[in-house]
N, C-alpha and C positions, 0 to 999 in steps of 0.2 A: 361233463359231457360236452362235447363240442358237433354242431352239425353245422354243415356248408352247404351251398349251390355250387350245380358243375355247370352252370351257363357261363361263358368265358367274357360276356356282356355284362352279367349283373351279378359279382359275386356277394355273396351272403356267409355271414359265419356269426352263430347263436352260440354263445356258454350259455349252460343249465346247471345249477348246482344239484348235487344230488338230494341237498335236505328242498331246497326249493318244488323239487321234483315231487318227494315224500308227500309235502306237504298237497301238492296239487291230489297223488293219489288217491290220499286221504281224505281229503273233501270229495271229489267226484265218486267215487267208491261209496263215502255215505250214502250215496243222492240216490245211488243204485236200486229200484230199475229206472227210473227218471233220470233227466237230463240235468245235469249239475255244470256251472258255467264260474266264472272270473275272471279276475284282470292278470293280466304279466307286468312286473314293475321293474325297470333297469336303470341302465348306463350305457350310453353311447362310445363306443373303442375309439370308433373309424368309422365316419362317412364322406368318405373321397367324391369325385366320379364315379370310379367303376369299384370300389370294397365299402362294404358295410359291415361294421363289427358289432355288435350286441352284447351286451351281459345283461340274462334274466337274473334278479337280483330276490325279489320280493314275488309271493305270491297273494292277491287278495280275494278270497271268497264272496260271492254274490249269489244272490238268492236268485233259482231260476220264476220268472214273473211274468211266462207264458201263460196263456189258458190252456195249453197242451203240451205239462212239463213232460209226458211220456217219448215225444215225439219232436218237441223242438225247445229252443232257450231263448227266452228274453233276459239279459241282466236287469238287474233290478236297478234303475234310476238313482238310487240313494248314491250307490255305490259306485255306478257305471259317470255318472256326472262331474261330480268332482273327478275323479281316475281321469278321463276322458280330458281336460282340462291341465292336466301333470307333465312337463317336461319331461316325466318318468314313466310315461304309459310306452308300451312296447306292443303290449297285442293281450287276445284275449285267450283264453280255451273255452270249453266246454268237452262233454263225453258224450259217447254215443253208446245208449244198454244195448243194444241188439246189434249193433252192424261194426265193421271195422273202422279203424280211425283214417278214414278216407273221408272226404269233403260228400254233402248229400247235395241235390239240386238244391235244396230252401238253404244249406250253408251258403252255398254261391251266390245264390237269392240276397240274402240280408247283408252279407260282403257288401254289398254295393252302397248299402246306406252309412258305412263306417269304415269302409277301406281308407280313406283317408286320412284315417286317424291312428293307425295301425301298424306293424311293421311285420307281426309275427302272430301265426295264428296256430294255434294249437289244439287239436282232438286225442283226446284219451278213449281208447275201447275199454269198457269197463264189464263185463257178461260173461262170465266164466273164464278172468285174467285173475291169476295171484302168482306174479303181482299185474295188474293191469299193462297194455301195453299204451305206445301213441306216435303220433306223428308229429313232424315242427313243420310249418310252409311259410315261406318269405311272401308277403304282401305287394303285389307288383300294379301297376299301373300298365291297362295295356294298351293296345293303338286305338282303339274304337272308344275310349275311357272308360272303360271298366276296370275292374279288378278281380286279377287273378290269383289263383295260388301257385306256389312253384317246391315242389317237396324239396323239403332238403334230407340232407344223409348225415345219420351219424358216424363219427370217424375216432 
């Protein structure tokens, strides 16, 4: 699967393998109704100026290490540290039991503590999906320095 950005400023384009994929479902779906969270592990295609190319390559599972897995995700350190540190980190997911895989305000919220480190962020809706659905959003840097999301399409 392939998804892109239609901002003619900042293109974006994600490969997803479809076992990669599996496997994210798979974990998030357990986690169900709680928030289940991980890393995305790749390879770099293309990073020009204006194309960035991605391949999610690797999926790694992390234990959500919230005091309120129902409602939001901490990754769990063990995992998130080393990851975070990897030439190969790409971006994280997490799922959402109840709402669509649309960014919530506390997603936006915690962005900002690790936007920088990120490229691709990814929500799985997981609550009555078989098979589950989700979103991919490109990582951006914005004028005021924060970070934003930018959905991307799949194609």
């Amino acid at each position: 699967m392939i998804y892109t950005s239609s901002h003619p400023q900042s293109q974006i384009s994600i490969e997803l393998d479809e076992q990669v994929l599996s496997a994210i479902y798979k974990h998030l779906t357990a986690c169900h109704p709680l928030e289940g969270c991980g890393i995305l592990l790749g390879e770099c295609l293309d990073n020009s100026d204006i194309a960035r190319r991605w391949r999610i390559t690797e999926f790694k599972p992390a234990a959500n290490r919230s005091p309120n897995p129902d409602r939001a995700f901490t990754l769990d350190p063990a995992v998130w540290v080393p990851c975070s540190l990897s030439p190969r980190l790409l971006g994280i997911v997490h799922n959402h039991p109840v709402s669509a895989p649309v960014p919530s305000l506390e997603d936006l919220k915690q962005l900002q503590s690790f936007g920088a480190l990120i490229r691709i962020y990814m929500i799985v809706a997981t609550e009555h999906k078989n098979p589950p659905n989700h979103s991919l959003y490109g990582v951006q840097s914005g004028e005021d320095l924060t970070y934003l999301l930018m959905k991307l399409q799949e194609h």
